[in-house]
C-alpha positions in Angstrom: 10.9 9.4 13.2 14.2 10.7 12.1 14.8 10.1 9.0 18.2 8.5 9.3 16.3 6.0 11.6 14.0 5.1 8.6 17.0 4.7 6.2 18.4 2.3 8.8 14.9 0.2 9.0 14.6 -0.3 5.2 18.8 -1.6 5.1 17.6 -3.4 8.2 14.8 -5.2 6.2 16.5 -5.8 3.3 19.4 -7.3 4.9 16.8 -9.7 7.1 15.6 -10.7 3.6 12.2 -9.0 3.4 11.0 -8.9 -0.2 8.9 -4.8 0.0 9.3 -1.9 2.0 5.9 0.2 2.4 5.0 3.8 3.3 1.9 5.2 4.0 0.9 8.4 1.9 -0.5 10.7 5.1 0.1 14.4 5.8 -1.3 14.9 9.8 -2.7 13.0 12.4 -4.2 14.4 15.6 -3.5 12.0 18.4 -5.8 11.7 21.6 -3.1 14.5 23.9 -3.7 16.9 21.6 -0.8 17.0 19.6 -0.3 16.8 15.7 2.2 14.9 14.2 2.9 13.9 10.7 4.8 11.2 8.2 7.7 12.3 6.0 6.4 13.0 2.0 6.0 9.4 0.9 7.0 9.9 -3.0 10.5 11.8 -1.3 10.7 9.2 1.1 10.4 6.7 -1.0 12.8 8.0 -3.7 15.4 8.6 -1.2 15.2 4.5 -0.3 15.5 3.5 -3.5 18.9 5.2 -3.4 19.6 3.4 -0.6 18.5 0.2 -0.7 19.6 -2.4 -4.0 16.7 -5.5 -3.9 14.0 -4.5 -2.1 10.4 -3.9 -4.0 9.3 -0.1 -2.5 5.6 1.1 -2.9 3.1 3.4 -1.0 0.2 1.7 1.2 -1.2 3.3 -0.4 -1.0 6.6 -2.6 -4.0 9.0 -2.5 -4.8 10.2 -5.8 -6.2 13.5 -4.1 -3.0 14.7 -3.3 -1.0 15.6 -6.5 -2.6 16.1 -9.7 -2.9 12.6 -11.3 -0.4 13.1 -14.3 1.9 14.2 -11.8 1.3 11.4 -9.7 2.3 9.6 -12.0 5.4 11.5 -13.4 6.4 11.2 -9.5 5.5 7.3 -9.9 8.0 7.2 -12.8 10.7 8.6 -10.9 11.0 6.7 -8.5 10.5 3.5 -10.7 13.7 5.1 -12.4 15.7 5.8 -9.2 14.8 2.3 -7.7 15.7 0.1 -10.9 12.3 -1.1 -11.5 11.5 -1.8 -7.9 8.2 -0.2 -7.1 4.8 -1.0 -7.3 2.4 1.5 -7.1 -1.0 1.6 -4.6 -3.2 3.5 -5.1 -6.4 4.4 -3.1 -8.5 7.4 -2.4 -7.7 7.9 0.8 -9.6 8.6 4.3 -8.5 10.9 6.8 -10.9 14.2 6.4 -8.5 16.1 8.6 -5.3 16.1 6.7 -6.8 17.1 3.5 -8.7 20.2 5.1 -5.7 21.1 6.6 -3.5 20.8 3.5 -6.1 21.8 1.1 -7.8 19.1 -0.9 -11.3 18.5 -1.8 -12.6 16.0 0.6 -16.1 15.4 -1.6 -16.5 13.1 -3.9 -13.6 10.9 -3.3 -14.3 8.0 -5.2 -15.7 9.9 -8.4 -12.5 11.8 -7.8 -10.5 8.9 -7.4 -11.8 7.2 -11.0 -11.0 9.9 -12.9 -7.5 10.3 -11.6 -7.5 6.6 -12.0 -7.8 6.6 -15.5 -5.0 9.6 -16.1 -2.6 7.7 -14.0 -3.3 3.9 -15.3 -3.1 5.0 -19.2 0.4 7.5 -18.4 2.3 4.9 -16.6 1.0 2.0 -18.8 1.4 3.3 -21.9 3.2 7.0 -21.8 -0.1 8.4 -23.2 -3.5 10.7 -21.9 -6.1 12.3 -23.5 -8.7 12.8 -20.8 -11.6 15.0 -20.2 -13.5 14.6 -17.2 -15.4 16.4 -14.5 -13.0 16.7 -12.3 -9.7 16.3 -14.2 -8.6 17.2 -17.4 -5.3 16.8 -19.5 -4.6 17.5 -23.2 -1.6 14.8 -25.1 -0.3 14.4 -21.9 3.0 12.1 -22.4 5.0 10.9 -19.5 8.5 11.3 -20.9 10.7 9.6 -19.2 8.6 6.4 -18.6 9.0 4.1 -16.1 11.5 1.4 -16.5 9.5 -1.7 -16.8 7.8 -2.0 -20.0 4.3 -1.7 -19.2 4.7 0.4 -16.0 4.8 -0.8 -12.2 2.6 -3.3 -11.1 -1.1 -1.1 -10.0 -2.0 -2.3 -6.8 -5.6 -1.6 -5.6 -5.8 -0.4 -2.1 -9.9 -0.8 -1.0 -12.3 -3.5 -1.6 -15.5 -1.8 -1.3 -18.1 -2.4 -3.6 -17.6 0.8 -6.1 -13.7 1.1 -5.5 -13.7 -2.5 -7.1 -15.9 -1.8 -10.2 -13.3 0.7 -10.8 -10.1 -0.7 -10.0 -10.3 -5.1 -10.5 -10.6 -4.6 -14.7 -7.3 -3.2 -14.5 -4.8 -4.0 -11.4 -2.6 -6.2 -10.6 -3.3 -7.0 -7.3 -5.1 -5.7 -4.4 -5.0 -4.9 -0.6 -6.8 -5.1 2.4 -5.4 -3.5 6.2 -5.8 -5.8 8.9 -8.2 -4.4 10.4 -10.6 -4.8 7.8 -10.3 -8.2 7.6 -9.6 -9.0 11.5 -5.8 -9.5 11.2 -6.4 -13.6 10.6 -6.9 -15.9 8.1 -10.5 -16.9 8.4 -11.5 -13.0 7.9 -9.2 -12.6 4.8 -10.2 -15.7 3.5 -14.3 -14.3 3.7 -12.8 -11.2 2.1 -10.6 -12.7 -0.7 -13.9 -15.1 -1.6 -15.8 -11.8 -2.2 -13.0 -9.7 -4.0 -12.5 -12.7 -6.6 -16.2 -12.6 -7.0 -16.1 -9.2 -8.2 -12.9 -9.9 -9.8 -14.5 -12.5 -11.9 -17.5 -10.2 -12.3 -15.2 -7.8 -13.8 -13.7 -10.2 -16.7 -10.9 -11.5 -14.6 -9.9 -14.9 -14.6 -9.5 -16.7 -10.9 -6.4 -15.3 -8.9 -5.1 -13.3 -12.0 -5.3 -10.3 -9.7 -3.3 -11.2 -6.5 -4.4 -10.9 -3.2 -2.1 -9.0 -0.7 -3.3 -8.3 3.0 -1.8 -6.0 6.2 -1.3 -7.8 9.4 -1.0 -6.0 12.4 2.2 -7.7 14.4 3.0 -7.3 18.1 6.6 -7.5 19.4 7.9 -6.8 23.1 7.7 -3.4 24.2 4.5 -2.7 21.5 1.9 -0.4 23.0 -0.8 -1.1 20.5 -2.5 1.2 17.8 -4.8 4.4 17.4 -6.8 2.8 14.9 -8.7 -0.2 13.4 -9.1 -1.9 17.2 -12.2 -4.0 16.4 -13.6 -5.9 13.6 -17.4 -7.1 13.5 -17.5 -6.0 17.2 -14.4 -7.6 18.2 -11.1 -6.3 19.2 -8.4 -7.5 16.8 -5.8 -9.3 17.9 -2.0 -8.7 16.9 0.2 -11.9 15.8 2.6 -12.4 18.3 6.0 -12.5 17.1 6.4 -15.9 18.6 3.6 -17.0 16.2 4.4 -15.4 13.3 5.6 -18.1 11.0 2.9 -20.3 11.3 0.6 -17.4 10.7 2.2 -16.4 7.6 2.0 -20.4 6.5 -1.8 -19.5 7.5 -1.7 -16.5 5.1 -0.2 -18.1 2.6 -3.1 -20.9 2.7 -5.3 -18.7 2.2 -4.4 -17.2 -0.7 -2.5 -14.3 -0.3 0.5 -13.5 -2.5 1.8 -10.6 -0.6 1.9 -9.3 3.1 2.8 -5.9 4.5 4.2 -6.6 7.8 3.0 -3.7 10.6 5.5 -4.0 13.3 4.7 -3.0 16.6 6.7 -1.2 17.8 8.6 -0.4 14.4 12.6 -0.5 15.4 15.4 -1.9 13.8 15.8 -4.5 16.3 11.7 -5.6 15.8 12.4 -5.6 12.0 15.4 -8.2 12.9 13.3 -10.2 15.1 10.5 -10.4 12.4 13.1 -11.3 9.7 14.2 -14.9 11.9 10.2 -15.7 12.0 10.6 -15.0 8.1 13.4 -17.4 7.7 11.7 -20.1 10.0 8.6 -19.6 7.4 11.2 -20.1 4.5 12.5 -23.0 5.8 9.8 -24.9 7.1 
């Protein structure tokens, strides 16, 4: 979209009282007509909101670590923690989409192996300024991240998988985690199933009950939405969007079920569907 467009959107949700704006980190998509189309950079995107925006928390949904080298991931992650006043919390994942990262260059094997390692460089840079790592895939020698982020301690690491392995990895150390609505089936019976399992291994990994909090994706469907590419069914069933109408109670739902955090996917994603969303917000905050 144009970019102006998006800078109106994220003043759009701040001023309707929204508490996070969220980018995805992608580089291409091809869609079923054959064309290819693309995001803007999410760590440019998202320092150019901080600038414009005062309140609002700002993160990616989440940042592949296969696409900058981790250190400077996390100089970038800095940055933008700087420009933002302490504002963003940092996803992180190890992303998906085989077709972007041919076509930009990236190893596409061993992803998750990949994804620890970078892991490590990133959590110990932005946590405490410091790496000394030596791995297979990655290496860096007294790395220090100069500036450091503004918060002492580094933005809040925000887990975005909850499969087995990406969990032994991640839970010991994040904040909180993520799931996308279609991986859960967009309502709160299927996040409920999946929150029971990620405590589990939460718990399995030395954490004590919801110290890591749970934050979920639901997919929500406002006049004039066409629907999306992906993530159509769950367990053999098509997933259905939360109406507008019935948003507040499902975030009341949501809320009931544990989750601490939700990234709102309007569709379609206007200013004037961001302003309808924000008066189901404010009927959820007053009821």
């Amino acid at each position: 979209m144009p970019w102006r467009e998006m800078v109106a959107m994220a003043q759009a949700a701040e001023g309707a009282g929204f508490d996070s704006i969220w980018l995805g980190d992608h580089l291409l998509y091809d869609l079923p007509d054959g064309e290819v189309r693309g995001p803007w950079e999410v760590w440019t995107a998202l320092a150019a909101l901080a600038s414009v925006t005062e309140r609002v928390e700002l993160g990616p949904l989440v940042a592949s670590t296969s696409f900058h080298a981790p250190a400077m991931l996390a100089k970038l992650a800095a940055t933008v923690d700087a420009i933002s006043g302490g504002r963003l919390i940092l996803g992180l994942g190890a992303g998906w989409n085989e077709r972007e990262y041919t076509a930009f260059g990236f190893a596409y094997d061993k992803r998750v192996s990949r994804f620890e390692e970078a892991f490590t460089i990133i959590r110990e840079l932005v946590r405490s300024g410091r790496s000394d790592f030596r791995g297979r895939y990655y290496e860096v020698v007294d790395c220090v991240l100069d500036p450091r982020p503004v918060r002492p301690g580094g933005p809040p690491l925000m887990l975005g998988s909850v499969s087995p392995r990406m969990m032994r990895i991640g839970l010991p150390h994040v904040d909180c985690w993520n799931v996308w609505w279609s991986d859960y089936g967009n309502d709160a019976e299927g996040f409920t199933a999946v929150r029971a399992r990620v405590e589990d291994a939460a718990g399995q990994a030395g954490r004590a009950p919801g110290e890591v909090e749970a934050t979920a994706a639901v997919l929500v469907q406002l006049p004039g939405g066409t629907g999306r590419l992906m993530g159509e069914t769950y367990n053999d069933r098509a997933v259905r969007p939360v109406p507008v109408a019935g948003l507040a109670e499902h975030l009341h739902a949501m809320a009931g079920a544990g989750a601490a955090h939700l990234q709102l996917v309007l569709d379609p994603i206007t200013v004037g569907s961001i302003e309808s969303a924000g008066e189901a917000l404010r009927e959820f905050r007053g009821s």
